[in-house]
MARMARDO-647548 format. One record per residue (C-alpha): residue in one letter; x, y, z. Coordinates in nm, 4 decimals, always signed. Example, Ala and Ser with C-alpha at 12.3 -4.5 7.8 and 13.67 -1.06 7.14 Angstrom:
<sites>
A,+1.2300,-0.4500,+0.7800
S,+1.3670,-0.1060,+0.7140
</sites>
This chain:
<sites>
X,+1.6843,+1.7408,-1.0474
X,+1.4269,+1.6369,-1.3141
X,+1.1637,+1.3076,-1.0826
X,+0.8747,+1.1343,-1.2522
X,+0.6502,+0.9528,-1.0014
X,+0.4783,+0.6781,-1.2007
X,+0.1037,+0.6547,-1.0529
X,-0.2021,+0.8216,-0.9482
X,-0.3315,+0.8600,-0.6080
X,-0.3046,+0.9734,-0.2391
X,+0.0179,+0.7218,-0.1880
X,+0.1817,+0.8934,-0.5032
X,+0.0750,+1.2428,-0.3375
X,+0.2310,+1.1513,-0.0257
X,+0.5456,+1.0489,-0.1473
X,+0.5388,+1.3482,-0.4062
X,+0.5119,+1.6220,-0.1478
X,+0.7720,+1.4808,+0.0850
X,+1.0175,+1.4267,-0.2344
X,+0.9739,+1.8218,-0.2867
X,+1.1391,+1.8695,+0.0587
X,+1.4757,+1.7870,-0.0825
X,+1.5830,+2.1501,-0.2316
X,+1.7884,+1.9830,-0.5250
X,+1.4511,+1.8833,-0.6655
X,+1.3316,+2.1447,-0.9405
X,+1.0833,+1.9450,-1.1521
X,+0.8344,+1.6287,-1.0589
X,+0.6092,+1.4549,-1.3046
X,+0.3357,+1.2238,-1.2103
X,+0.2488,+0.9729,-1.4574
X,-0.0764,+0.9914,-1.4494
X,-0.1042,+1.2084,-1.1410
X,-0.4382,+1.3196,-1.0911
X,-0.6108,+1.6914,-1.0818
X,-0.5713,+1.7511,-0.7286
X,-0.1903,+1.7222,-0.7437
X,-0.1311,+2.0352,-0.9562
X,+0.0414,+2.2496,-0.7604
X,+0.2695,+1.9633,-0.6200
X,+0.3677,+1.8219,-0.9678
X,+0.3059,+1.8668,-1.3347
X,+0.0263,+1.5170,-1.4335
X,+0.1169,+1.3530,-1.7460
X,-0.2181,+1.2077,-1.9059
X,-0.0094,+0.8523,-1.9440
X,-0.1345,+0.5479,-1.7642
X,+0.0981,+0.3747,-1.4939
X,+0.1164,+0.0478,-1.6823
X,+0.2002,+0.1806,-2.0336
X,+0.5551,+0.0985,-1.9843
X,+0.6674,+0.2122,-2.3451
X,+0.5218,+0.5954,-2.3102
X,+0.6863,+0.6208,-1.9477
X,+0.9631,+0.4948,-2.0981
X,+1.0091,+0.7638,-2.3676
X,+0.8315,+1.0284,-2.1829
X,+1.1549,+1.0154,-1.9287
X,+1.4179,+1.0278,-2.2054
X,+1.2220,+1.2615,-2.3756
X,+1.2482,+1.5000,-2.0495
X,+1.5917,+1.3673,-1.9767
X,+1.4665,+1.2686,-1.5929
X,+1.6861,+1.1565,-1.3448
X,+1.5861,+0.9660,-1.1148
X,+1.2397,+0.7371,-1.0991
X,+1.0238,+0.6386,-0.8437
X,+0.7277,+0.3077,-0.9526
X,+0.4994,+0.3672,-0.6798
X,+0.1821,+0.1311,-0.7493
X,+0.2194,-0.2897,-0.8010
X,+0.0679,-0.2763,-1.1451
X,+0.3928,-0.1620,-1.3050
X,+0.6294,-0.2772,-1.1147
X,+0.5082,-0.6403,-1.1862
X,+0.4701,-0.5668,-1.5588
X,+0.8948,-0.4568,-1.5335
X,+0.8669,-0.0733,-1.5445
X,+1.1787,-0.0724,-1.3339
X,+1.3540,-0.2829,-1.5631
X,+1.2721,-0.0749,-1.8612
X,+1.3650,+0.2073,-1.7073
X,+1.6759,+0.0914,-1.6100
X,+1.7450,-0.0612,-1.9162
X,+1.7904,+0.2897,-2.1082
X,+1.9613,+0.3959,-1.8521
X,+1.7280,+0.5802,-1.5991
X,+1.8101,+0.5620,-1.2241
X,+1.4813,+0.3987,-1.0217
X,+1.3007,+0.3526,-0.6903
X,+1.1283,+0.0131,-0.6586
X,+1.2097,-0.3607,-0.7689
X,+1.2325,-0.5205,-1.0793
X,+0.9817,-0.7295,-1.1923
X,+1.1339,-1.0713,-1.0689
X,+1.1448,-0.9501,-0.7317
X,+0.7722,-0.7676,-0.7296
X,+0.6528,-1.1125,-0.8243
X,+0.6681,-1.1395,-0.3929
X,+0.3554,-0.9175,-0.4556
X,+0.2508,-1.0226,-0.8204
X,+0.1397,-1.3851,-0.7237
X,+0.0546,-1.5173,-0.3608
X,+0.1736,-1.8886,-0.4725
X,+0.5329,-1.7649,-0.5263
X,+0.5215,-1.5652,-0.1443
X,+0.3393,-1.8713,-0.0390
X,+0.6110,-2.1238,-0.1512
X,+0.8913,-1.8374,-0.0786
X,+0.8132,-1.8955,+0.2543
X,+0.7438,-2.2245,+0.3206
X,+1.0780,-2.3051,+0.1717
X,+1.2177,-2.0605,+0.3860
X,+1.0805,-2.1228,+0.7342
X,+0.9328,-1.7675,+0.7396
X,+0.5941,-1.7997,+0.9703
X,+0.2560,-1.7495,+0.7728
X,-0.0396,-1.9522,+0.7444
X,-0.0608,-2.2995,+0.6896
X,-0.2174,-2.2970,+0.3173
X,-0.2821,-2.5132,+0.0275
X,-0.2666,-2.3814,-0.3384
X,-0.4934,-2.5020,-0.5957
X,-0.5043,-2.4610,-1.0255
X,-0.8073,-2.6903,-1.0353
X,-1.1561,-2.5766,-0.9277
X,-1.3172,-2.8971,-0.8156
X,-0.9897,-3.0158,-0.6094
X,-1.0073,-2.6932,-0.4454
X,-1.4081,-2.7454,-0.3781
X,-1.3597,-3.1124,-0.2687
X,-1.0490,-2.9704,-0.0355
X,-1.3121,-2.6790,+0.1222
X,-1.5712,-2.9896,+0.2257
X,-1.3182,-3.0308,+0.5439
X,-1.1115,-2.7267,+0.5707
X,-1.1760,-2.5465,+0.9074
X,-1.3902,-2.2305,+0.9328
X,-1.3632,-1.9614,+0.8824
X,-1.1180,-1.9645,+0.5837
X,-0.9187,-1.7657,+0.3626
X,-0.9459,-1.7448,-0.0357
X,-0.6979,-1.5553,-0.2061
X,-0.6373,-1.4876,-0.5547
X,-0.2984,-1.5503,-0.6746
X,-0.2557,-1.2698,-0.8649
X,-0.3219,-0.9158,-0.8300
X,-0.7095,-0.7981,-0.8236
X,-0.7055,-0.4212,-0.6796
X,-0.6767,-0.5296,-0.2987
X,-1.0170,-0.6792,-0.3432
X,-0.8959,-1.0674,-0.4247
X,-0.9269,-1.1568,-0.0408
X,-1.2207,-1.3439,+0.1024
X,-1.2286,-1.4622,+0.4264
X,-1.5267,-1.6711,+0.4240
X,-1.7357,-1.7901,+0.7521
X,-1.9262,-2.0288,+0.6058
X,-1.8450,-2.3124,+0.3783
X,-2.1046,-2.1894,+0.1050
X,-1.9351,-1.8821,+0.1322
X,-1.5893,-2.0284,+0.0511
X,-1.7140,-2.2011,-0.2046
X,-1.9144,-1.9102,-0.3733
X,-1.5544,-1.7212,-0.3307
X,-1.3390,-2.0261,-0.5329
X,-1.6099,-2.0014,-0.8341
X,-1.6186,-1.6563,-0.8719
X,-1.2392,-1.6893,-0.9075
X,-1.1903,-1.9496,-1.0988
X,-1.4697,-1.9969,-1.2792
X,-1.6399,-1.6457,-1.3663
X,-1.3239,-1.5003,-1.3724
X,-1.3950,-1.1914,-1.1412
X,-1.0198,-1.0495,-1.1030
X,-0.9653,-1.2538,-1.4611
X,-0.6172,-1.4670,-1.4918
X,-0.5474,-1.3354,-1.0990
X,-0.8054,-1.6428,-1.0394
X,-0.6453,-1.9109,-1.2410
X,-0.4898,-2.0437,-0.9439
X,-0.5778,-1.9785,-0.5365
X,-0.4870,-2.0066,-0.2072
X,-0.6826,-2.1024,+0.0832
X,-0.5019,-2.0851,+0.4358
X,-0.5767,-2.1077,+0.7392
X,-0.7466,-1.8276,+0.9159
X,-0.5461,-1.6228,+1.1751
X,-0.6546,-1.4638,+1.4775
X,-0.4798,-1.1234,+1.6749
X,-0.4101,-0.7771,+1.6024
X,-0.3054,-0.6745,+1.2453
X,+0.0101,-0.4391,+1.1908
X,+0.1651,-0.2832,+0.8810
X,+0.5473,-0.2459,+0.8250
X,+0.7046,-0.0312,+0.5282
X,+1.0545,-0.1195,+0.4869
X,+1.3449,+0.0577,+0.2666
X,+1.6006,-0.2449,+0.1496
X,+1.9006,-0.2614,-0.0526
X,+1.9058,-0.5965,-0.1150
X,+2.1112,-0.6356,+0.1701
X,+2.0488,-0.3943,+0.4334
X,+1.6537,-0.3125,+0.6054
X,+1.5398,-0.0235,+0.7604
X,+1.1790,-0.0309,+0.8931
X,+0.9723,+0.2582,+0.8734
X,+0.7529,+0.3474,+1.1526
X,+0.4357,+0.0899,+1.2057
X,+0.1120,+0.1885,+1.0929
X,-0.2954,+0.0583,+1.1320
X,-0.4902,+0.0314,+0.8416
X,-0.8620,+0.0673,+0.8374
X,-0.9900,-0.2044,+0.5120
X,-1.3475,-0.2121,+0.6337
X,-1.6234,+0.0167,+0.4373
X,-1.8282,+0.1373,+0.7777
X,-1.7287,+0.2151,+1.2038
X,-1.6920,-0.0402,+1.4137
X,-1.5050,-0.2399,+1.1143
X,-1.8134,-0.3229,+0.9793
X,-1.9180,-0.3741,+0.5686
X,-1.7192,-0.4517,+0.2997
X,-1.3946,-0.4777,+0.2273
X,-1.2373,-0.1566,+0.0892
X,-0.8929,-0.0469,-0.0336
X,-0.8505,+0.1233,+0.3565
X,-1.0543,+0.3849,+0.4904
X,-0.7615,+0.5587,+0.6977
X,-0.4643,+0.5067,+0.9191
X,-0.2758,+0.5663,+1.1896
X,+0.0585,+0.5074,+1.3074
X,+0.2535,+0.4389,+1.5013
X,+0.0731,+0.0719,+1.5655
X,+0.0642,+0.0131,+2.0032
X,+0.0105,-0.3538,+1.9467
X,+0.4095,-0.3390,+1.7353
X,+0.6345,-0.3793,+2.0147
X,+0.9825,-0.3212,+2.0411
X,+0.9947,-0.7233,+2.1189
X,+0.7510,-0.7568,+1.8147
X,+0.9504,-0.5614,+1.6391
X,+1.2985,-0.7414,+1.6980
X,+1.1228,-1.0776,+1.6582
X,+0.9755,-0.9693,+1.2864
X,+1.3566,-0.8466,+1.2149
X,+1.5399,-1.1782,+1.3278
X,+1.2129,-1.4286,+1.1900
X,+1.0804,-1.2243,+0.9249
X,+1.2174,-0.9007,+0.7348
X,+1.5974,-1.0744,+0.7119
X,+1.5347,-1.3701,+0.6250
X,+1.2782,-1.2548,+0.3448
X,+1.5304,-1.0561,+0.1554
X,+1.8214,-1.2956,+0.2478
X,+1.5460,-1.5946,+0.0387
X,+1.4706,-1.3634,-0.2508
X,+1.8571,-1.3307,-0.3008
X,+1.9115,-1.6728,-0.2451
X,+1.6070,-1.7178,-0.5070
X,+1.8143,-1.4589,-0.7604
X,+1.5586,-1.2045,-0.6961
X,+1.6933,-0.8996,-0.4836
X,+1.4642,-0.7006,-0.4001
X,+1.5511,-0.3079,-0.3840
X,+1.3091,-0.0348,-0.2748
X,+1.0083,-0.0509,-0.0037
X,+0.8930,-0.4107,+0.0668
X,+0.5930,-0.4055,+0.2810
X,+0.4652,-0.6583,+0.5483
X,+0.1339,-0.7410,+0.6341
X,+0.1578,-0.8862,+0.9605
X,-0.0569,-1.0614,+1.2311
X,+0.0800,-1.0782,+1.6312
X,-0.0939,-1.4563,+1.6666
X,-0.0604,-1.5875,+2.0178
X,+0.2342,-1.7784,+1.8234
X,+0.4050,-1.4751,+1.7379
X,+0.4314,-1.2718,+1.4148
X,+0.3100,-1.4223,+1.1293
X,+0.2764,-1.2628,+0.7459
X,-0.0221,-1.2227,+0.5982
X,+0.0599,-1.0857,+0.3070
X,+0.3880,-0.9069,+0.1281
X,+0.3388,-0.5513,-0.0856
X,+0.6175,-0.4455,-0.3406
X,+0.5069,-0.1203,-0.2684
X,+0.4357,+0.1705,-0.0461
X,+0.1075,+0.0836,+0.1312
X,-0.2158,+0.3098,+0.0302
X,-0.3013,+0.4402,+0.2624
X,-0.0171,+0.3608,+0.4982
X,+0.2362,+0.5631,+0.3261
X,-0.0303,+0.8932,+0.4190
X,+0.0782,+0.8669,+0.7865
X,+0.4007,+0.7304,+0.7568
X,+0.5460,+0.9417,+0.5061
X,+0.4672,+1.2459,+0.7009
X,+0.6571,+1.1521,+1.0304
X,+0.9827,+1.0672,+0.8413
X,+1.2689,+1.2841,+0.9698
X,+1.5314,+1.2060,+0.6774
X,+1.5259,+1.3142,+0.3407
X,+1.3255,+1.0803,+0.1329
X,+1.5203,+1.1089,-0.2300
X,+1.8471,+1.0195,-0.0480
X,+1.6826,+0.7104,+0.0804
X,+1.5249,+0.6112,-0.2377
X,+1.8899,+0.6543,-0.4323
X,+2.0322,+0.4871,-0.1316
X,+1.8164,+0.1858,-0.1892
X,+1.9006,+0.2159,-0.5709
X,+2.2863,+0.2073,-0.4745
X,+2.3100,-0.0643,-0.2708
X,+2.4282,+0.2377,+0.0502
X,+2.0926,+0.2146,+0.2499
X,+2.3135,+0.0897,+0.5613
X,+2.5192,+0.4493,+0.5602
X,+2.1804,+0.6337,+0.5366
X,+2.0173,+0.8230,+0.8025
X,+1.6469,+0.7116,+0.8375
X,+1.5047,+0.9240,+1.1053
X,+1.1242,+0.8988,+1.2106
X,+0.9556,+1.1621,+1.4665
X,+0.8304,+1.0164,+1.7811
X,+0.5119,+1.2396,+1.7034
X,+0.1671,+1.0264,+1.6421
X,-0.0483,+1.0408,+1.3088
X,-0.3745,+0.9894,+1.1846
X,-0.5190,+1.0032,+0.8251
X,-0.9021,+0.9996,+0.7410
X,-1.0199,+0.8650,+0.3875
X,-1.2682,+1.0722,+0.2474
X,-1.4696,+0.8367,+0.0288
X,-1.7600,+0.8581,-0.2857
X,-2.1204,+0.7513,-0.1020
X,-2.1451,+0.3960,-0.2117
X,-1.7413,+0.2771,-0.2174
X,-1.6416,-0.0014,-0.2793
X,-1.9226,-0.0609,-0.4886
X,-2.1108,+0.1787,-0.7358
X,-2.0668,+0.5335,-0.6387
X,-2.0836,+0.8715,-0.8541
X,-1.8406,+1.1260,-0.9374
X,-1.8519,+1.4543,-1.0583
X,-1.8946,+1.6658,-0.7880
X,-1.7035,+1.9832,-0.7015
X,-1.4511,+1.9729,-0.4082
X,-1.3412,+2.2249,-0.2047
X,-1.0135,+2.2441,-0.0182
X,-0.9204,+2.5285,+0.2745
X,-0.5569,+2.6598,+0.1839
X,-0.5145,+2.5856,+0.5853
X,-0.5486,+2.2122,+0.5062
X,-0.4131,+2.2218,+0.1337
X,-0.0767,+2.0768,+0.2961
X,-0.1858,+1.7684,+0.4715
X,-0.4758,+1.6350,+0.1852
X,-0.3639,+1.4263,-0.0304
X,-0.5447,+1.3793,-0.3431
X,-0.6739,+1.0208,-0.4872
X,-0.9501,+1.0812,-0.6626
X,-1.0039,+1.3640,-0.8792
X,-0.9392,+1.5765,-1.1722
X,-0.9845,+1.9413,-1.3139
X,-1.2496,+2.0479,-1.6231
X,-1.2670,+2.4495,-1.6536
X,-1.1449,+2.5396,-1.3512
X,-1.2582,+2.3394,-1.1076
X,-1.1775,+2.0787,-0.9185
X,-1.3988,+1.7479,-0.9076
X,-1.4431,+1.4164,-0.7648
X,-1.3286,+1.1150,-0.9821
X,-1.2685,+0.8082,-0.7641
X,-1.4033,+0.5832,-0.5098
X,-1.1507,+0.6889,-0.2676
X,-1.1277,+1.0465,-0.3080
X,-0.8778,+1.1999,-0.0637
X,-0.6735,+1.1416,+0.2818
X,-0.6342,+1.3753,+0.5275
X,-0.3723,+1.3620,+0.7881
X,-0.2663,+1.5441,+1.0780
X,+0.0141,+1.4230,+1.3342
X,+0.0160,+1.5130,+1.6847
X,+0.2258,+1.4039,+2.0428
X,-0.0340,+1.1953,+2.0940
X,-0.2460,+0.9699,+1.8981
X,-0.5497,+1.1436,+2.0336
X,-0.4496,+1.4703,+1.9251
X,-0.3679,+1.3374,+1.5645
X,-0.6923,+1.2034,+1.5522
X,-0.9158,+1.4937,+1.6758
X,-0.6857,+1.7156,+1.4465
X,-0.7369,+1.5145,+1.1203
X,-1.1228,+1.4988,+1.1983
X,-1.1343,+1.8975,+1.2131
X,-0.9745,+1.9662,+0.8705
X,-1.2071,+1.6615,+0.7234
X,-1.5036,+1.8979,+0.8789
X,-1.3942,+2.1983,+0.6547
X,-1.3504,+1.9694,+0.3228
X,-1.6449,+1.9052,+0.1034
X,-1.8286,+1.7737,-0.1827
X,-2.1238,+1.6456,-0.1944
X,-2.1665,+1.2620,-0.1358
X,-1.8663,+1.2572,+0.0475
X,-1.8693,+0.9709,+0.3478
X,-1.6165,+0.8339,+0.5921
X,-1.5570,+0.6625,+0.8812
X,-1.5608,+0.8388,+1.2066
X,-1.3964,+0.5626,+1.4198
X,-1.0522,+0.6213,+1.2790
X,-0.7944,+0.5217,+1.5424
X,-1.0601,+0.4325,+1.8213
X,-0.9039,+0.0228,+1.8739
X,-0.5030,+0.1882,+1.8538
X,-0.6768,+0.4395,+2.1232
X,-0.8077,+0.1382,+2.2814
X,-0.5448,-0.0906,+2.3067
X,-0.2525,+0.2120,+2.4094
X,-0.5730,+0.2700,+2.7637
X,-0.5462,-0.0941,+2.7947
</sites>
């Protein structure tokens, strides 16, 4: 079988190397890939939202099956175009990614729906949504309705803060038209989780729970980043959490979107809270997470392509979806100075020993060698039987990886270690 993986980074990496396991797959493009994939995949210097190349790139290599990884994409209708010429696909259409592609639809979706989130108030007008911040409680959330690289979340302590957060929205434009409306909810309070899920439209299969890391420095501290590592499984997800999210939350989400006219087929992933209320969502991803899908991925037991097509058939509830009882951890190796300005350019260096469980982000290939081009610039993971031993095993292969101005976090897993002594 001829794949094309549309996107770039570790998440595409992830899913790229565990696609490879199936032994029907010969070929596997990445549109746009990156340098440090080679060897995985063949990259295809075309950018993951120009839907007409992708388009005739795949009937120009006759590909047969399609996975849209990022939410860029998939909200601009990849999938449909795809499908409209006749090429089999992983991931939702663009009338169901809108559940990622604008926070006032998954807002609405569930209010409408009974689905527990955050009590929230949307606004188009910047002075109504100034006047409303003069009484809202603190702290409190500003979100961006539309989609602004995982960086169009404030959560704002002060009221100057909030307010500083609604102008550079809607007013300076800083994620551009993602600002012409926001939300601003109510600020929740408990342990975050992260839950992948394969759907048919019909049927949901949760993949195993996962941590994310979003903060720049240890001890959660700095900005905001697109996650500095992961681990999964999550302690703090239950198997009561788990059977309250499927009952209150993951059913009745896909059971609205079809009673909206908006099935959703592929990976639908929930951003969750455990309030002292119960489960609430925080946010919804059309997507594999990044970089949940670098821990998750690796402790699936079942073969990944027969999921995906299983999802694309509408047979996900007579598909195996196995996932080792094993632990994992994955480290973000980042540019000094991520999120913000950072440099690139610099030559890494990856062990063959490790080659297997990095995952490439950030990076790309000029006579020869191999070199840093990207904030985020590679995940390693290693799983273990125990979340220690995942963790102490990732942090030894990131000791034998370098380039210079490389930083991370060395705290990765320490609260999951926490809470599982507790």
């Amino acid at each position: 079988m001829k794949l094309m993986v549309v996107g770039g980074g570790g998440r595409e990496h992830a899913i790229i190397k565990k696609l490879k396991e199936n032994p029907a797959v010969e070929t596997v493009f990445a549109l746009p890939g990156n340098g440090g994939m080679t060897g995985d995949c063949t990259p295809v210097a075309i950018a993951a939202t120009d839907i007409d190349k992708i388009v005739a790139f795949a009937l120009e290599q006759k590909i047969d099956y399609a996975v849209v990884a990022p939410d860029d994409p998939l909200v601009l209708g990849c999938v449909d175009a795809l499908e409209a010429k006749g090429i089999s696909c992983f991931g939702p259409r663009a009338n169901a990614a809108i559940i990622e592609g604008s926070k006032v639809f998954s807002k609405n979706l569930m209010q409408k729906y009974g689905i527990p989130t955050a009590k929230y108030a949307v606004f188009s007008d910047m002075e109504e949504a100034l006047c409303y911040l003069e009484t809202a409680p603190l702290p409190t959330v500003i979100k961006a309705d539309g989609l602004a690289l995982g960086k169009g979340v404030i959560i704002a302590q002060t009221k100057a803060d909030a307010q500083d957060a609604v102008r550079a929205m809607m007013e300076q434009k800083k994620f551009g038209k993602s600002g012409d409306q926001v939300v601003i909810e109510e600020f929740l309070e408990g342990p975050e989780v992260s839950v992948l899920a394969f759907t048919d439209g019909t049927c949901v299969k949760p993949m195993i729970s996962s941590m994310d890391h979003k903060r720049a420095l240890d001890g959660d501290k700095g900005l905001n980043t697109g996650g500095m590592g992961t681990i999964a499984p999550n302690p703090y997800y239950t198997k009561e959490i788990a059977d309250r999210c499927m009952k209150e939350i993951f059913l009745p989400t896909i059971d609205a979107m079809n009673k909206e006219g908006r099935t959703f087929k592929g990976c639908l992933y929930f951003g969750l809270m455990i309030t002292k209320d119960g489960p609430k969502v925080i946010e919804y991803n059309c997507r594999f997470g990044d970089p949940e899908t670098q821990v998750v991925v690796p402790l699936l037991q079942s073969d990944l392509l027969t999921i995906m097509q299983a999802t694309t058939n509408g047979t996900l509830a007579d598909t195996d979806v196995a996932f080792s009882d094993q632990s994992a951890c994955c480290v973000i190796m980042a540019s000094n100075g991520y999120p913000l300005a950072y440099e690139k350019g610099f030559e890494l260096t990856i062990p063959a020993a490790v080659k297997d469980s990095v995952y490439v982000a950030g990076a790309v290939r000029k006579d020869g060698r191999l070199l840093t081009n990207g904030g985020r610039v590679l995940g390693v993971t290693a799983t273990a039987d125990t979340l220690k031993d995942a963790v102490d095993a990732a942090y030894k292969k990131v000791e034998t990886i370098h380039f210079d101005n490389a930083f991370y976090r060395r705290d990765i897993g320490q609260r999951a270690l926490a809470a599982k002594e507790g």
